[in-house]
C-alpha positions in Angstrom: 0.0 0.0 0.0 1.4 3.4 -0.9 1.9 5.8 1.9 1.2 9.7 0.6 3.4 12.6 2.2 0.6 14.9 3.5 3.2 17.8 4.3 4.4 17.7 0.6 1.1 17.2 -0.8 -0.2 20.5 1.1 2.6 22.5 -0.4 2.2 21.3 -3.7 -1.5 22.3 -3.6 -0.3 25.6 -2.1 2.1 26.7 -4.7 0.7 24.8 -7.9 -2.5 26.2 -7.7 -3.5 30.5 -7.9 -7.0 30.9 -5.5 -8.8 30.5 -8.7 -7.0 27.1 -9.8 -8.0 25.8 -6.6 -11.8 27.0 -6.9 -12.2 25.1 -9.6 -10.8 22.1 -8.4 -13.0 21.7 -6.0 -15.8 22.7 -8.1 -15.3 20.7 -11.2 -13.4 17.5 -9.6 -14.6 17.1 -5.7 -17.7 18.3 -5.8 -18.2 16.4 -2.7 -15.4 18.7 -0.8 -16.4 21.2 -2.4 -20.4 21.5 -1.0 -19.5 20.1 2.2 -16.3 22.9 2.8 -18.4 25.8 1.4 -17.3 28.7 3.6 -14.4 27.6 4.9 -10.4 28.9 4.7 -8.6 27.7 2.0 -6.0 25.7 4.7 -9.3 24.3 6.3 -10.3 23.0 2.4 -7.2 21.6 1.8 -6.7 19.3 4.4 -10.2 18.1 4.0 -9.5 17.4 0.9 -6.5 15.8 1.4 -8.5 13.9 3.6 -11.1 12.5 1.1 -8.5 12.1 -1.3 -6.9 9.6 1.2 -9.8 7.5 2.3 -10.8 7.5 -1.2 -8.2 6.5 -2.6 -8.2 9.6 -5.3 -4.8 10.8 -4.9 -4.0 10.3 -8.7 -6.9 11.7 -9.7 -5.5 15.1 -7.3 -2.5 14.2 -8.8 -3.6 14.5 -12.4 -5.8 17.3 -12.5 -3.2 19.2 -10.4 -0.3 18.6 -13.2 -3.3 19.7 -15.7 -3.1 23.2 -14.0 0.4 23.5 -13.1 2.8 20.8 -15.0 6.0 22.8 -14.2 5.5 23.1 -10.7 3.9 19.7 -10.0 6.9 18.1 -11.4 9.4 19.7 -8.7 7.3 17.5 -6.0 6.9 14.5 -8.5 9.5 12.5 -6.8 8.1 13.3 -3.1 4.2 12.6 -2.7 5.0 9.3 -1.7 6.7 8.7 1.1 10.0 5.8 0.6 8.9 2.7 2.0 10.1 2.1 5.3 12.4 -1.0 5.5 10.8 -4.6 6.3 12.3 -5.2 9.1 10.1 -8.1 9.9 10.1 -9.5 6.2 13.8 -9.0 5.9 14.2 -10.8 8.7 12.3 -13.7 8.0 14.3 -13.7 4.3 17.5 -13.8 6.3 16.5 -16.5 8.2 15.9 -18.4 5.5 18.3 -18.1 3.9 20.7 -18.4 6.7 19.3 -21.7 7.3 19.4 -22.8 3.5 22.9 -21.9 3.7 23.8 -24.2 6.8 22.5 -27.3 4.9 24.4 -26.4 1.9 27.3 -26.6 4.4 26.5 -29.7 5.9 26.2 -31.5 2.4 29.5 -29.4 1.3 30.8 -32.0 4.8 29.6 -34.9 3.6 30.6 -34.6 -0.4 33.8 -36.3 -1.3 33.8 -35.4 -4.4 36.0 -32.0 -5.2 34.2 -31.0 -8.3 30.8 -31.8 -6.5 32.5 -30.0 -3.4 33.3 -26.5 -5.5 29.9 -26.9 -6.8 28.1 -26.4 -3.2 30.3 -23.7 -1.9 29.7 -21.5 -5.1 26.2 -21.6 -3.8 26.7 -21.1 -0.2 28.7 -18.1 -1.2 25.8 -16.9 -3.3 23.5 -17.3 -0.1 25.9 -15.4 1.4 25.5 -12.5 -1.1 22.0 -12.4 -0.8 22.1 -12.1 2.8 24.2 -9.2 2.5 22.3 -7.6 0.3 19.5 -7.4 1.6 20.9 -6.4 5.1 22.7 -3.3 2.4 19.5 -2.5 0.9 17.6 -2.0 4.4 20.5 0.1 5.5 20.5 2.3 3.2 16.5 2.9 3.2 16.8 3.6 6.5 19.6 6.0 6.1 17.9 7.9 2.9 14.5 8.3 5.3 17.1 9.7 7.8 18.2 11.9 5.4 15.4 13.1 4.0 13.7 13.8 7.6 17.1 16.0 8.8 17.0 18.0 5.8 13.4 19.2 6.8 14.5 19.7 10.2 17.5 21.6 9.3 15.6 24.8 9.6 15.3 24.7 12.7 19.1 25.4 13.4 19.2 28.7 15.6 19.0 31.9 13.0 18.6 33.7 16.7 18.7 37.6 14.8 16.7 37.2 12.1 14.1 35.1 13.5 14.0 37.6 16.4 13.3 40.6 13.5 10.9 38.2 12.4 8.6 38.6 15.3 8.7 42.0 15.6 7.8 42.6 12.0 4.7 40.3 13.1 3.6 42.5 15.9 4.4 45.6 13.8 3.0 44.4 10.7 0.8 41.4 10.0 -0.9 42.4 14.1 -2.0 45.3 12.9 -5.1 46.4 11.5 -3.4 49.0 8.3 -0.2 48.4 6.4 0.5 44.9 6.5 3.0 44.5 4.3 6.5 43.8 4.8 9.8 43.8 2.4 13.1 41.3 2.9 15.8 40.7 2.2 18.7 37.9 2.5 21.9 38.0 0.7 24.7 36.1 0.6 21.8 33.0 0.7 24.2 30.3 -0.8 27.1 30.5 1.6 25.0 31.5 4.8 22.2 28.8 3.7 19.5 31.5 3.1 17.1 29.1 1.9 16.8 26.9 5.2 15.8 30.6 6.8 13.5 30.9 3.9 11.4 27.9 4.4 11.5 28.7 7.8 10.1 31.6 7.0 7.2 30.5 4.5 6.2 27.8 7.9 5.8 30.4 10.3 4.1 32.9 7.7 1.8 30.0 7.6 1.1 29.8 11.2 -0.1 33.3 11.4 -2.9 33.0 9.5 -5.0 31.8 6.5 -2.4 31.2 4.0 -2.6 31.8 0.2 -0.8 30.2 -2.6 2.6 32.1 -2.8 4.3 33.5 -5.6 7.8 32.1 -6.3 9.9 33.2 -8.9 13.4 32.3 -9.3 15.4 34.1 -12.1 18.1 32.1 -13.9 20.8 34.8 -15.0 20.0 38.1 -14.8 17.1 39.9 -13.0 14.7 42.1 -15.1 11.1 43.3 -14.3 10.2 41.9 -17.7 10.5 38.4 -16.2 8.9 39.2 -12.8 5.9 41.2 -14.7 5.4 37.9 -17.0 5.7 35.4 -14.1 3.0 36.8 -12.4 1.1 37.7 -15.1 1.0 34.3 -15.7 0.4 32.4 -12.6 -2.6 35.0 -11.3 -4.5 35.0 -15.4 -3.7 38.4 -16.2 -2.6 40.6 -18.8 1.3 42.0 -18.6 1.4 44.6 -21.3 -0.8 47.3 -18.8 0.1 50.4 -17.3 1.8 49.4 -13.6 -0.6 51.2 -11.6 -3.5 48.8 -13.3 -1.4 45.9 -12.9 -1.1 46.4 -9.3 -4.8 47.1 -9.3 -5.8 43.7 -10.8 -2.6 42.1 -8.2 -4.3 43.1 -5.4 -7.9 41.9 -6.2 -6.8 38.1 -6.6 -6.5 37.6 -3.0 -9.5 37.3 -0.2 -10.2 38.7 3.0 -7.8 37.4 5.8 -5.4 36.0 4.0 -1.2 36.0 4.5 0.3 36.5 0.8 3.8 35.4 -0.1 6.2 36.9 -2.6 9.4 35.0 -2.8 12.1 35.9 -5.4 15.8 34.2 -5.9 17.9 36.1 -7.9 21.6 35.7 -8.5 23.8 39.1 -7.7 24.2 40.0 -11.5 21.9 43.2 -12.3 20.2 43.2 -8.7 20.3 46.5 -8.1 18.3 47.6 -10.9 15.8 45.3 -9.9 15.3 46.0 -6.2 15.1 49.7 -7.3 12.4 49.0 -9.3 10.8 47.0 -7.3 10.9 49.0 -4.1 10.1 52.4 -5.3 7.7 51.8 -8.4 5.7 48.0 -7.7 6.4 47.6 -4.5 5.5 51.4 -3.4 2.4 51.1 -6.1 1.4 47.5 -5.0 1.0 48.5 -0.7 -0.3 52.2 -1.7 -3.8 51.3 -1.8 -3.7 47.5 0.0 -6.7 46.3 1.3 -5.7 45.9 5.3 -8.0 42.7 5.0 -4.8 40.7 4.4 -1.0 40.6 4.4 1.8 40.4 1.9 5.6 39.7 2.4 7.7 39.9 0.0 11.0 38.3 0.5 14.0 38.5 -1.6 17.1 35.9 -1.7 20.1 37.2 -3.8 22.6 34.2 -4.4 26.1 36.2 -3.6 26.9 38.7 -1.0 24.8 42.3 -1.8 26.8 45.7 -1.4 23.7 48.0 0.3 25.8 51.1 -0.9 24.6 50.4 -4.6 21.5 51.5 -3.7 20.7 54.8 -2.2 19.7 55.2 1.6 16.1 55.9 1.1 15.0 52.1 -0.4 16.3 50.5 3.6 14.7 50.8 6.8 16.3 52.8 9.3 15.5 52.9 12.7 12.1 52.3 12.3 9.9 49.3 10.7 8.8 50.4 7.0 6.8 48.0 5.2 7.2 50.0 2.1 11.2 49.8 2.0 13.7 46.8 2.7 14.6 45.5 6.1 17.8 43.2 5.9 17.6 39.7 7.7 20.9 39.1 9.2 22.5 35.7 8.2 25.3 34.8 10.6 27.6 31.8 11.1 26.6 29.0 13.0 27.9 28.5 16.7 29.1 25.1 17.9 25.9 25.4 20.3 23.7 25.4 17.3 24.9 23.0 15.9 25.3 20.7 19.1 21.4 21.4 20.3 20.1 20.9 16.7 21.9 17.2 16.5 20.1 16.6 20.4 16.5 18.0 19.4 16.5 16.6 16.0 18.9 14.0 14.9 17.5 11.2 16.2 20.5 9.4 17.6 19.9 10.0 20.5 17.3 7.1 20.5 20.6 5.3 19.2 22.8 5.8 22.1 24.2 9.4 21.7 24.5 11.6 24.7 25.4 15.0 24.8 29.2 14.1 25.0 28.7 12.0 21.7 26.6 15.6 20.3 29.3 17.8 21.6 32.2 15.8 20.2 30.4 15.7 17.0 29.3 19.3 17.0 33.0 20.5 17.6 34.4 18.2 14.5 31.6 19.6 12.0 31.9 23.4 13.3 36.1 23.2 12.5 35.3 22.2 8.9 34.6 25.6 7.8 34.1 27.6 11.2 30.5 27.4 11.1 29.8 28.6 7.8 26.4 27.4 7.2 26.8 25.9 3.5 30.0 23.8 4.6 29.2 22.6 7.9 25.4 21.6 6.7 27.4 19.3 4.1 29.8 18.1 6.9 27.2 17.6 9.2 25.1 15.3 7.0 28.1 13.4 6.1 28.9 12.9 9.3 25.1 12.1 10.3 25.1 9.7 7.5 28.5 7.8 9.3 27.0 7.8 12.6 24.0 5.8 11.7 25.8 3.5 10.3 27.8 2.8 12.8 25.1 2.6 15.1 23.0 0.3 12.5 25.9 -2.0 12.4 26.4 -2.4 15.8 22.8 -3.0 16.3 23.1 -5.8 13.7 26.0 -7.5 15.6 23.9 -7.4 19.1 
């Protein structure tokens, strides 16, 4: 039986489909969720209809009529609706059994044969039993290791970004608490050494915590940064026409969204022409965008820029200063991570603690991954997986030899 990824299927549903898409979905294909949700937040609808889709057993027919409306993004989370099998333990087991007792009366007719040709014959197959053993103890390893991986990975965000989540919740009591100007603008630079994008997702989970949360906007440009590309990717995803004035593009922006919602602008941009871009955007569709926002929901817009950013090439007036302006950029500080980070992340979410660790075992490790690179994020989140990955290992083999 296949077991779906909820989690993944709720964000595929979030950021494949535009508040229309998603309408219609419901509409046209689950009628069913659709008259008995009538009313309800779009977070509330999806998980009921994840639900019927899971005792129904229509999660291909989600599936299909999702890639329908958004093929591009659907195949990004292709390879992750369905969760990898976890290994069968009981069933391997049982294999190993018998084939470990298959192989001990090859060995006891291997004794008895006098023959030497009849002799090479039986140990060829006890070493083949022997093979098969070992691979199948191999292939439950490393299925155990991959769901390892794959489960640290989505708890790496949870490593201690202590200054910019701390901005974070002040921009929420300043700005999405509020009953006018809702809006905030961020930025991270820098985001492939200092692992921006862990503080991203971060972000996009506790944005959707707050409130009722809409499908964000994601746009990631390749090369070079232009508005042309920005203006067409929205265009797109939200149905409307690019080649308008600004001001009416804005105007048609804003009325895509519903009453109480939290709105999500994401951009990833490599450094190339990114100051002509974040002047643009702050002072002519960001300023035009939040002039006339309806305070019935919030929109953060938060911008990633590949290589470290030089705030000089812009002029003063596009940053926050002192004070908290939703209309102009406020920085999120990326720092280095502390051997402290790094050793209470590997106790609250490795796991191997459940394997024998203690906090000697966490600190030793912490220490070894930290001296790789000083605690810059990019190379001591690669050293720390590879040394996760060793660990368990370790710890598997051992188990296997008790």
């Amino acid at each position: 039986m296949m077991r779906y990824n909820h989690d993944i299927i709720k964000e595929l549903i979030d950021k494949a489909l535009t508040a229309n898409d998603f309408k219609d979905l419901l509409f046209y294909h689950f009628r069913d969720v659709n008259d008995s949700t009538e009313g309800q937040s779009r977070p509330d609808q999806t998980r009921e209809l994840i639900d019927y889709a899971e005792k129904q057993g229509e999660f291909p027919k989600l599936f299909e009529e999702i890639k329908k409306l958004n093929s591009t993004r659907f195949k990004e989370f292709e390879d992750r609706l369905i969760n990898s099998p976890e290994p069968k333990t009981a069933g391997n087991g049982q294999a190993i059994a018998r084939l470990e007792k298959e192989k001990e009366m090859l060995f006891n007719q291997w004794a008895k044969e006098s023959i030497d040709k009849n002799k090479a014959d039986i140990f060829e197959m006890i070493v083949q039993k022997e093979n098969e053993i070992n691979l199948i103890k191999h292939q439950s390893s490393r299925s155990c290791i991959a769901n390892f991986r794959t489960d640290w990975e989505n708890k790496l965000i949870e490593i201690d970004f202590t200054k910019s989540k701390n901005l974070i919740e002040k921009f929420r009591k300043d700005c999405l608490n509020r009953s006018d100007r809702r809006y905030a603008l961020l930025l991270l630079d820098n985001a492939i050494a200092m692992e921006g994008e862990l503080m991203m997702r971060w972000l996009e989970n506790y944005l959707r915590a707050c409130g009722n949360w809409s499908t964000p906007f994601i746009h990631c440009f390749t090369t070079t940064a232009t508005k042309e590309d920005f203006i067409s990717a929205l265009a797109m995803q939200y149905k409307m026409p690019k080649d308008i004035e600004l001001s009416e593009f804005t105007k048609k922006l804003r009325s895509k969204f519903w009453a109480g919602e939290i709105f999500m602008i994401k951009i990833e941009m490599p450094t190339g022409n990114a100051s002509e871009f974040l002047l643009w955007f702050v002072e002519e569709f960001w300023q035009q965008f939040t002039e006339e926002l309806d305070d019935s929901f919030a929109v953060v817009a938060a911008i990633s820029i590949d290589c470290q950013f030089k705030s000089e090439s812009l002029p003063d007036s596009v940053f926050c200063q002192s004070k908290f302006n939703g209309q102009k950029i406020k920085r999120l500080p990326l720092q280095n991570w502390t051997q402290d980070d790094v050793k209470f992340w590997l106790r609250d979410h490795s796991g191997l603690g459940k394997r024998g660790s203690n906090m000697e075992d966490f600190e030793e490790l912490a220490n070894s991954v930290w001296n790789v690179d000083k605690g810059k994020p990019n190379s001591t989140r690669d050293a720390l997986l590879k040394n996760l990955e060793r660990r368990l290992t370790q710890a598997m083999q051992v188990e296997e030899r008790a």
